[in-house]
Each structure stands twice: as C-alpha cells, then as structure tokens.
C-alpha positions, 0 to 999 in steps of 0.5 A: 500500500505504501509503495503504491501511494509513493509511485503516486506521489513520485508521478504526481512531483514528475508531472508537476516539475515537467508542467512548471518547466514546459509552462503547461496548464494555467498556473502553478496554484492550479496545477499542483491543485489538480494533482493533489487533489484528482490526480494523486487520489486516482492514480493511487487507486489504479496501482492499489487496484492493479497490487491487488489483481497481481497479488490474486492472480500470483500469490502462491508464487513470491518471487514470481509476484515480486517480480510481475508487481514490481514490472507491472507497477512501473509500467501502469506508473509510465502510461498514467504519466503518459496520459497527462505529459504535455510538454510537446506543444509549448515553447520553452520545451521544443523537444517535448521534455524540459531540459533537465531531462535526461536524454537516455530515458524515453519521455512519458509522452511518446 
C-alpha cells in the first residue's frame, strides 16, 4: 500500500516539475491543485487496484509476484504519466521534455 501511494506521489512531483518547466496548464496554484487533489487520489487507486489483481492472480508464487508487481507497477506508473505529459506543444520545451531531462530515458509522452 505504501509503495503504491509513493509511485503516486513520485508521478504526481514528475508531472508537476515537467508542467512548471514546459509552462503547461494555467498556473502553478492550479496545477499542483489538480494533482493533489484528482490526480494523486486516482492514480493511487489504479496501482492499489492493479497490487491487488497481481497479488490474486500470483500469490502462491513470491518471487514470481515480486517480480510481475514490481514490472507491472512501473509500467501502469509510465502510461498514467503518459496520459497527462504535455510538454510537446509549448515553447520553452521544443523537444517535448524540459531540459533537465535526461536524454537516455524515453519521455512519458511518446
């Protein structure tokens, strides 16, 4: 439950760094607004939800749990900040990531 609500949380802070490096949304009063709010709620959910289908589904087998969790909760953690990334349509970020990105890892947003 705790590894889900920081999957969460670190979602949430990647999406609000990259919003206020990009200047996406209205401001950052609104922004962090939706993600405290909405954002981390949800998301929070889906990966309890998705813990807890693995877990029924795999649960005799711990290490193979482990390993499926561990890989399918990072995945769902990439498509929900994918869902949300939008740094490809604004000016100071014409690459679609800020600059603090780094390059060897895939931008969220495709």
């Amino acid at each position: 439950m705790a590894v889900t609500l920081v999957l969460a949380g670190s979602a949430a802070m990647l999406l609000g760094r990259s919003w206020n490096a990009c200047d996406v949304g209205v401001n950052n009063a609104a922004n962090s607004s939706f993600l405290l709010w909405l954002f981390i709620p949800i998301v929070w959910m889906v990966l309890l939800l998705v813990w807890v289908v693995v877990g029924a589904l795999l649960g005799n087998r711990p290490l193979l749990y482990a390993v499926a969790l561990g890989v399918t909760l990072l995945g769902v953690f990439w498509c929900v900040t994918s869902v949300f990334w939008e740094g490809a349509s604004t000016p100071p970020c014409p690459s679609g990531v800020p600059q603090w990105w780094p390059h060897f890892v895939p931008a969220p947003g495709f």
